[in-house]
DRENDO-147946 format. One record per residue (C-alpha): residue number from 1; residue in three letters; x, y, z. Coordinates in nm, 4 decimals. Layout:
<pts>
  pos  code      east     north        up
  NUM   ALA         X         Y         Z
...
</pts>
This chain:
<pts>
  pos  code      east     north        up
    1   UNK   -2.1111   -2.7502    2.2764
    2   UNK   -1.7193   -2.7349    2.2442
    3   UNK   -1.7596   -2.6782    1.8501
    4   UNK   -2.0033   -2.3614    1.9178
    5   UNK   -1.7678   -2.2029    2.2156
    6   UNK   -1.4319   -2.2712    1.9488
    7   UNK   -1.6459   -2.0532    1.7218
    8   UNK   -1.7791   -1.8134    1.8858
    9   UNK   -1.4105   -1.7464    2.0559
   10   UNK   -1.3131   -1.7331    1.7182
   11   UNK   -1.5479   -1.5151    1.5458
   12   UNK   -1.4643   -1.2453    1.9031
   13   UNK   -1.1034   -1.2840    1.8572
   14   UNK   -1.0830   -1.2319    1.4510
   15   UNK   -1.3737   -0.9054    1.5273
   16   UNK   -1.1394   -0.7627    1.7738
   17   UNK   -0.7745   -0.8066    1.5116
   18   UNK   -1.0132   -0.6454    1.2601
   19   UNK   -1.1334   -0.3444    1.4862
   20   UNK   -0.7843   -0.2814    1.5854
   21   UNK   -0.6140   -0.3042    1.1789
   22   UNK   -0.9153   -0.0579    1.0210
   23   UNK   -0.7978    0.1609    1.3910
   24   UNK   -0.3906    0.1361    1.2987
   25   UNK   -0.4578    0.2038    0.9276
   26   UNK   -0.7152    0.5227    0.9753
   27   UNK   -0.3947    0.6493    1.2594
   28   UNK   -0.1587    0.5537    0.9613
   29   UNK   -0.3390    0.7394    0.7116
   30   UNK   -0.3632    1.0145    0.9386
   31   UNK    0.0176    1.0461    1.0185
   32   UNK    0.0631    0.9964    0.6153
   33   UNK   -0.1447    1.2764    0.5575
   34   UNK    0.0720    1.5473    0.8192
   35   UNK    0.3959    1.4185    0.7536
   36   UNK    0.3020    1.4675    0.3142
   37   UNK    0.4819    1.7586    0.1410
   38   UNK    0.2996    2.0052   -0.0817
   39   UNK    0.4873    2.0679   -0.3961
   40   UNK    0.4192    2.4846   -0.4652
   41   UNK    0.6013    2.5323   -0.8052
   42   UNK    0.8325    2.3595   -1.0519
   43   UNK    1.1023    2.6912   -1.1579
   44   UNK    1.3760    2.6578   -1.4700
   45   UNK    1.7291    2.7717   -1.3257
   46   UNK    1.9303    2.5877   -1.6066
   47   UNK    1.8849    2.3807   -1.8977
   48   UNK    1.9453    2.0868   -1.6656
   49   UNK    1.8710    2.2297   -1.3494
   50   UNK    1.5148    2.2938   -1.1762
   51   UNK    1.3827    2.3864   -0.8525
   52   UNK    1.1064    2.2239   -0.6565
   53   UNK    0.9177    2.4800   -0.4223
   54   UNK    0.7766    2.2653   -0.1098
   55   UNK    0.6360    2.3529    0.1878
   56   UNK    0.9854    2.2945    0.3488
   57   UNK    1.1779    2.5314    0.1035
   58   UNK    1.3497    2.4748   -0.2230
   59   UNK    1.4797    2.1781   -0.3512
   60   UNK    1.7324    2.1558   -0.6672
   61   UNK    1.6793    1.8656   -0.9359
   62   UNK    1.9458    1.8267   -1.1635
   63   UNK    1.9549    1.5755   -1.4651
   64   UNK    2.1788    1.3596   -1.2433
   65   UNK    1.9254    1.2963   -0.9964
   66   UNK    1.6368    1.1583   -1.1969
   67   UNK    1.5893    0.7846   -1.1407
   68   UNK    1.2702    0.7083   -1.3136
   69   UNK    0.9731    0.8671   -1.4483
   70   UNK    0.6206    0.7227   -1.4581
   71   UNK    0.3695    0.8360   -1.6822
   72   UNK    0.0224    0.8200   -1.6509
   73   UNK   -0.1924    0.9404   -1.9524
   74   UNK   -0.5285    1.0678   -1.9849
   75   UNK   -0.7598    0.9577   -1.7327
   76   UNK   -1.1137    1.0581   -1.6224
   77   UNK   -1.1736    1.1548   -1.2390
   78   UNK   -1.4698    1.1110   -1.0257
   79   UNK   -1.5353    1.4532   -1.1475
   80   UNK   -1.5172    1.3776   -1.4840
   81   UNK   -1.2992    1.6026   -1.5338
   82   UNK   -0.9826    1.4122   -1.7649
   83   UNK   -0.6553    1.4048   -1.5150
   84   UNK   -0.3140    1.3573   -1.6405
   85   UNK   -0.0649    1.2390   -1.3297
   86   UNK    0.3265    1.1952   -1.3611
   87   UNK    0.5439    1.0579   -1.0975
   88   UNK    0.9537    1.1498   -1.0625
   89   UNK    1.1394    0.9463   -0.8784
   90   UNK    1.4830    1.1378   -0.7867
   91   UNK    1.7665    1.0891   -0.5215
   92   UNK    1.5815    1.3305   -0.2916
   93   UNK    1.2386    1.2035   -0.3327
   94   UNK    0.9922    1.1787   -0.5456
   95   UNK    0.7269    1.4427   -0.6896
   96   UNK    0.3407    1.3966   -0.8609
   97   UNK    0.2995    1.6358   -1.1577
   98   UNK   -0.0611    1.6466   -1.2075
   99   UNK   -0.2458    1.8430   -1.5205
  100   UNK   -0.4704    2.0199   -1.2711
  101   UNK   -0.1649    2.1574   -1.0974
  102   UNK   -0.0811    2.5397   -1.2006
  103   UNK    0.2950    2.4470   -1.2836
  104   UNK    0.1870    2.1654   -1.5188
  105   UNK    0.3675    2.3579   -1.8355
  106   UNK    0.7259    2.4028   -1.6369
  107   UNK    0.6410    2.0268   -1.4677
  108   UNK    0.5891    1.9262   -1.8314
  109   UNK    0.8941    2.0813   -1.9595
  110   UNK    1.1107    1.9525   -1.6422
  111   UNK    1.0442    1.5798   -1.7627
  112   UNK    1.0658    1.6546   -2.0826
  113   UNK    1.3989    1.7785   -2.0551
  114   UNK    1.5183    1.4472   -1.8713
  115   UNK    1.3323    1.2138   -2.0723
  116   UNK    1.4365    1.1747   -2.4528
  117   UNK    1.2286    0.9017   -2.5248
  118   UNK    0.9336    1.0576   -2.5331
  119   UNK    0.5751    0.9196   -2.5205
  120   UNK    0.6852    0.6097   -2.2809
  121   UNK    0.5028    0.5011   -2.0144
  122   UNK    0.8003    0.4207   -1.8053
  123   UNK    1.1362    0.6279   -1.8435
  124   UNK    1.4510    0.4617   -1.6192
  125   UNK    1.8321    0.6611   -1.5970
  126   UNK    2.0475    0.4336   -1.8197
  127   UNK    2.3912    0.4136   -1.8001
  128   UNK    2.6631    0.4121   -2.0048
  129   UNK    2.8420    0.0990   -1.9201
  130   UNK    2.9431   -0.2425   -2.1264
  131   UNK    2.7503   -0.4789   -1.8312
  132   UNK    2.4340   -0.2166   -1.8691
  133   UNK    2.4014   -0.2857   -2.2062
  134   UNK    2.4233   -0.6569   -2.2088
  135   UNK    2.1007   -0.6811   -1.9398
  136   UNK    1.7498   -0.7310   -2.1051
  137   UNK    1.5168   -0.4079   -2.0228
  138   UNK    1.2948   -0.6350   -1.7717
  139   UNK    1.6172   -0.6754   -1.5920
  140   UNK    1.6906   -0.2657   -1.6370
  141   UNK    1.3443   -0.2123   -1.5234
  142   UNK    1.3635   -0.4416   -1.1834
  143   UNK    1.7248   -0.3251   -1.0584
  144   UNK    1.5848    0.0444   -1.1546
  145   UNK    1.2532   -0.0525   -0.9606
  146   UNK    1.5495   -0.1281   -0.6139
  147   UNK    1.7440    0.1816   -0.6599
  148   UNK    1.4404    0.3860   -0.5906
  149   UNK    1.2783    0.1889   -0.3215
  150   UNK    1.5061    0.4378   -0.0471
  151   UNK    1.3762    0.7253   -0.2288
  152   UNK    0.9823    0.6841   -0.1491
  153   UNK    0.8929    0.9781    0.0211
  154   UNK    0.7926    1.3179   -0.1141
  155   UNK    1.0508    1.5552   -0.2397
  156   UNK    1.1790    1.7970    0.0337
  157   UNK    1.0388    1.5497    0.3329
  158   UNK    1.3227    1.5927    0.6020
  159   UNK    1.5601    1.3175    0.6856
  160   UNK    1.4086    1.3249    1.0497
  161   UNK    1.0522    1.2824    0.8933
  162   UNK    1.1567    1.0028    0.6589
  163   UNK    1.2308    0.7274    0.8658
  164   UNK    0.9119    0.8125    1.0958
  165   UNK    0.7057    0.8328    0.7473
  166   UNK    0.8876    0.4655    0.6134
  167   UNK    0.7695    0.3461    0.9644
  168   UNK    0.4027    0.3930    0.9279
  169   UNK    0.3485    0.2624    0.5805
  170   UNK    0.5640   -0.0244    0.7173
  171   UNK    0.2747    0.0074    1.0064
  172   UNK    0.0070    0.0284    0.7639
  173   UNK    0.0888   -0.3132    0.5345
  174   UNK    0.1486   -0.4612    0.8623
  175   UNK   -0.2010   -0.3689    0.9867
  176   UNK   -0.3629   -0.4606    0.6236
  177   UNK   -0.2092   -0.7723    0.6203
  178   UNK   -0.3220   -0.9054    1.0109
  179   UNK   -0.6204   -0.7644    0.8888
  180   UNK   -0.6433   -0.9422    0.5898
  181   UNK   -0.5930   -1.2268    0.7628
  182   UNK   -0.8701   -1.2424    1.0208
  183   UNK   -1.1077   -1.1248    0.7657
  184   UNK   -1.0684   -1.4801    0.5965
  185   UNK   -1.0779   -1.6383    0.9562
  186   UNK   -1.4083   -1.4815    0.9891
  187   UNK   -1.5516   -1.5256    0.6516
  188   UNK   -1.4498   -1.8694    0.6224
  189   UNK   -1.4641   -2.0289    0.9309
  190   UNK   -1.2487   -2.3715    1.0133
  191   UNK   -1.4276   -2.6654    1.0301
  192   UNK   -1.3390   -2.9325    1.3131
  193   UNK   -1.3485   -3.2659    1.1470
  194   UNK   -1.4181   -3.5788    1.3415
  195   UNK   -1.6564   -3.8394    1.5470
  196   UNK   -1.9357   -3.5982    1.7824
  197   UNK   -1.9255   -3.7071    2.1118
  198   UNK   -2.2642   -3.8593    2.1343
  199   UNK   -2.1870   -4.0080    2.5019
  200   UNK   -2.1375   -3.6978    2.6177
  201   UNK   -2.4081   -3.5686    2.4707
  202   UNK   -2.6529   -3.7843    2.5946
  203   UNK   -2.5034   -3.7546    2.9236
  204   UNK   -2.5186   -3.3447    2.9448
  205   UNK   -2.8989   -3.3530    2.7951
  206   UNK   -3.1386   -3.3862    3.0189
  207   UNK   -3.3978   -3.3885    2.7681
  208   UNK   -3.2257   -3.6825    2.5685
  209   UNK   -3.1676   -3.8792    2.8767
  210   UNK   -3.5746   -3.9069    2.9626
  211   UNK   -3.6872   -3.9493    2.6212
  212   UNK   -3.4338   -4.2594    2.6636
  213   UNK   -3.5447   -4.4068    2.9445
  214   UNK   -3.8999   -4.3179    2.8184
  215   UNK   -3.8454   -4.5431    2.5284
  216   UNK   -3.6793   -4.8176    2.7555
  217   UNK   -3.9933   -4.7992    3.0043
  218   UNK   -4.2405   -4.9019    2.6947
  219   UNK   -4.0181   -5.1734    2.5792
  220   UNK   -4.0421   -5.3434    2.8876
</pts>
């Protein structure tokens, strides 16, 4: 009787944590979704200078400012329709370039123009320093992967929006992860190892106890 109440306390509790993550995560994705900045053009000013056109106004990228650049080749959509999506990470935020925007030919020629090496998948600023040439690239590619952790918002997001938008996807792993976790609670419950308490039993049962003394009756 103790094992079923433990469970079904347990199974009420873990339904509850998992109500309330899927609730924080849908408010999370909501606040993700108003505090995102459209990107409305990609112009040329100079050979190394561009300007990003957000919601929020203009926004110059030099050559100085790009930190990384992530491509992702050739893909097919839901649609079917084949997708090409690029990510810049810069010092004031990052931007998607995807081939379905309309300034995919300056977006193309804006990474182009910062990366040299073309056709990699990954392209990380190098610089020009004894120590940076004596790391291995995996080590390149994890410090690179640090530097740009503080700039993952969208370019032109305001300083005042940034810290509220770092808060909930902080929110939102928070909520996947208690989530996560209750889901396994649920799915696989714990099991409470040891003797039953068949003196108890016997004692709560009614049923057992007459059957018992039925038995002891007939002996006699």
């Amino acid at each position: 009787m103790i094992i079923k109440d433990l469970q079904i306390h347990r199974e009420r509790i873990a339904g509850v944590v998992i109500f309330i993550s899927l609730f924080v995560i849908l408010l999370s994705m909501v606040g993700i979704r108003l505090l995102d900045v459209k990107v409305l053009n990609v112009e040329p000013v100079d050979r190394d200078l561009y300007t990003i056109v957000t919601d929020y106004g203009p926004v110059n990228v030099s050559k100085d400012d790009v930190l990384r650049i992530e491509r992702t080749y050739s893909n097919a959509a839901i649609t079917g329709t084949t997708v090409e999506q690029d990510r810049i990470y810069t010092t004031k935020g990052f931007i998607y370039i995807s081939s379905l925007d309309p300034f995919i030919k300056t977006g193309t020629q804006f990474i182009n123009s910062f990366d040299f090496e073309k056709g990699n998948p990954v392209w990380i600023r190098s610089y020009n320093s004894p120590r940076e040439s004596l790391k291995s690239p995996t080590q390149r590619m994890n410090e690179n992967l640090k530097a740009v952790q503080p700039f993952r918002y969208a370019i032109g997001t305001p300083s005042k929006h940034s810290s509220i938008l770092f808060f909930v996807i902080s929110l939102q792993y928070l909520a996947l992860a208690i989530g996560g976790i209750a889901l396994i609670v649920l799915v696989f419950p714990l099991r409470l190892e040891g003797p039953m308490p068949v003196r108890s039993l016997m004692q709560e049962d009614p049923e057992y106890c007459s059957a018992e003394d039925a038995l002891g009756a007939v002996a006699k």
